[in-house]
Backbone bond lengths (Angstrom), bond angles and torsions (degrees), N, CA, C in turn:
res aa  C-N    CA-C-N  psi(-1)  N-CA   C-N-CA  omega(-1)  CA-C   N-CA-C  phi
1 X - - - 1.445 - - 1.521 108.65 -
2 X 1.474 122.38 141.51 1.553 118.50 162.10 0.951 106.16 -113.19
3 X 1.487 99.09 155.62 1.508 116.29 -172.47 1.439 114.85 -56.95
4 X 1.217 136.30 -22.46 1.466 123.09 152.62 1.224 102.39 -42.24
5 X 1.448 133.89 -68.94 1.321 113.91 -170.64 1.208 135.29 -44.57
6 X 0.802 122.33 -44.03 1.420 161.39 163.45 1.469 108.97 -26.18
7 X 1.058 102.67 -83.60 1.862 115.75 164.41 1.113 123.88 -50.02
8 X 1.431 118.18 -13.29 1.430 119.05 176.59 1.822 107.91 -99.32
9 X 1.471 98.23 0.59 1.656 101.25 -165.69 1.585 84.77 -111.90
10 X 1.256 128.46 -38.22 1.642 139.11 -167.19 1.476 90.75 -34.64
11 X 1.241 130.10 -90.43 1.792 109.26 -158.42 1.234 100.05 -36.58
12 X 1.243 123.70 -58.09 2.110 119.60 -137.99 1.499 92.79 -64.32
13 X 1.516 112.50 -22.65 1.584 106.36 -165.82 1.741 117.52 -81.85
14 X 1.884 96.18 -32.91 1.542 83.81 169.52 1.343 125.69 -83.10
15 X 1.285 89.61 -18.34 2.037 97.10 173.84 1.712 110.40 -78.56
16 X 1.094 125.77 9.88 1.282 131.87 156.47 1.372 97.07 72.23
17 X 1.596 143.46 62.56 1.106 141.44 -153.20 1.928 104.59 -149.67
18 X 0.964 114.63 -2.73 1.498 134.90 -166.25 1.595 104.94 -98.50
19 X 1.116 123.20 123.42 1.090 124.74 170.07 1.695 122.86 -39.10
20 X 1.691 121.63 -174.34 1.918 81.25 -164.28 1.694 70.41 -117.60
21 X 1.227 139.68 19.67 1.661 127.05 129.31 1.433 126.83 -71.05
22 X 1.001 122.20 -41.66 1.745 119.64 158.79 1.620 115.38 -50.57
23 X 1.431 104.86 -52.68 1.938 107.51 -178.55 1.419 85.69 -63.00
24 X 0.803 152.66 -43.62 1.591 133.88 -149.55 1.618 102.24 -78.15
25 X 1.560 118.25 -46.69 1.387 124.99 -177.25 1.449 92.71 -65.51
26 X 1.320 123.64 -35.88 1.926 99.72 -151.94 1.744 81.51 -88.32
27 X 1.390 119.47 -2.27 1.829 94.21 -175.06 1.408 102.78 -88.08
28 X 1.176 103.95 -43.19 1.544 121.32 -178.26 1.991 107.95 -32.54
29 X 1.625 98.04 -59.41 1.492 114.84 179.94 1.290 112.40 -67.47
30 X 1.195 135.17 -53.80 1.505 125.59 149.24 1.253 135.94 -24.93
31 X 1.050 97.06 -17.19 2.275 110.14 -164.11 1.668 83.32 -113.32
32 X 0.943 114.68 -4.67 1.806 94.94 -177.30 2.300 97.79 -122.54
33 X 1.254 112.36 -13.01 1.114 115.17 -160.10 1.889 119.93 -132.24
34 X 1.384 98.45 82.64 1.759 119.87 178.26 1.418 93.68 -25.87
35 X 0.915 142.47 -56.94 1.489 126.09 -131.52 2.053 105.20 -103.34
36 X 1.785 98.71 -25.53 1.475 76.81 176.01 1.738 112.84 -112.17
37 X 1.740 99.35 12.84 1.713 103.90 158.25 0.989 108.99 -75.88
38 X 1.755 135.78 -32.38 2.143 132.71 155.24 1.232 109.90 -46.05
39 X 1.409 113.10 -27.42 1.526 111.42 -179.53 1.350 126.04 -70.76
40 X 1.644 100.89 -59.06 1.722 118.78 156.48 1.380 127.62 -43.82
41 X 1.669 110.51 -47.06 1.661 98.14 177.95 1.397 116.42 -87.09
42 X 1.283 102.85 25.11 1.778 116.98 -174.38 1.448 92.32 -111.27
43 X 1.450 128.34 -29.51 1.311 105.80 -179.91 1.297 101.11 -89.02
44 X 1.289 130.39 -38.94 1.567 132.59 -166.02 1.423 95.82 -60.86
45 X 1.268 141.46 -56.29 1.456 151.83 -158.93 1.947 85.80 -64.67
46 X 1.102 118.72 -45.72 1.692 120.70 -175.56 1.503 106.85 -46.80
47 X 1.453 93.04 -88.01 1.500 117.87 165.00 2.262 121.80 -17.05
48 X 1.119 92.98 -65.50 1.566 93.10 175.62 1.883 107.69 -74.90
49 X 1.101 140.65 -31.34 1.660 142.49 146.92 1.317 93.09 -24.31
50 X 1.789 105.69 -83.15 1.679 88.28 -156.43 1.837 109.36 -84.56
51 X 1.132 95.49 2.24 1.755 96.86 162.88 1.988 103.00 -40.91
52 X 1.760 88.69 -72.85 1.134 111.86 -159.05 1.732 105.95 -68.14
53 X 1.483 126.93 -3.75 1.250 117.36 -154.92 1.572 85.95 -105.95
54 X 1.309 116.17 -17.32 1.482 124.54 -178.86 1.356 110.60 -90.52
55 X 1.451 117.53 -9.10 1.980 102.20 -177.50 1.200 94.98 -93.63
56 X 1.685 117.83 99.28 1.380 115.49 175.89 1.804 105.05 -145.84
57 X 1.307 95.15 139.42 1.542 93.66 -157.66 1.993 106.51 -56.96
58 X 1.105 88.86 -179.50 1.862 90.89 168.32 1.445 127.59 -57.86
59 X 1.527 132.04 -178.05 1.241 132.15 -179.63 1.237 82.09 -66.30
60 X 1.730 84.15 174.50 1.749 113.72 157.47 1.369 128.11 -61.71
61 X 0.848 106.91 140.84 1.539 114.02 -172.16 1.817 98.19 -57.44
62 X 1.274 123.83 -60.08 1.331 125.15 157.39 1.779 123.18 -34.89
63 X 1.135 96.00 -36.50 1.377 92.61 -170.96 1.555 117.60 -71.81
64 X 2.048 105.08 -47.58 1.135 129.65 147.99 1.828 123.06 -25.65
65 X 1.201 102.68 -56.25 1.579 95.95 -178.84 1.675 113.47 -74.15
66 X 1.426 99.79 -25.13 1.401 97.21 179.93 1.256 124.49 -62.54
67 X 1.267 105.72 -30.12 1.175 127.82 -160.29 1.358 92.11 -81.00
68 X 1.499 127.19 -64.50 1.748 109.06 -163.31 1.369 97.74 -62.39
69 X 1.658 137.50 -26.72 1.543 105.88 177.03 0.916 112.39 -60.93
70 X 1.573 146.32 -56.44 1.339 129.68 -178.78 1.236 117.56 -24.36
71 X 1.766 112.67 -72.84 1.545 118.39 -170.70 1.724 109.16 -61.68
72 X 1.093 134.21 2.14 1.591 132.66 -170.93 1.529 111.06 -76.37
């Protein structure tokens, strides 16, 4: 595989979306290639940020009521 390929497979692969013959090629190419495993733990390191920047509870309870008066 070259790393063009590679980069074009990089999302589907950390989002676990790749067949498990594709994950095998893009791990395989990673384990042999510095520059697009910086690439990979750059998306994974992305991915869990806004994982984590998104587990945030609901509006305010205030904010919530305000809100359906407007829309009422």
């Amino acid at each position: 595989m070259r790393c063009q390929e590679c980069a074009d497979k990089l999302d589907r692969f950390v989002d676990r979306e790749l067949t498990n013959t594709e994950a095998l090629e893009v791990q395989l190419h990673l384990e042999g290639c510095p520059d697009c495993m910086e690439h990979y733990e750059f998306q994974e390191h992305l991915k869990r940020v806004v994982k984590h920047s998104c587990d945030c509870e609901g509006a305010p309870v205030a904010f919530r009521e305000k809100l359906r008066q407007i829309l009422s």
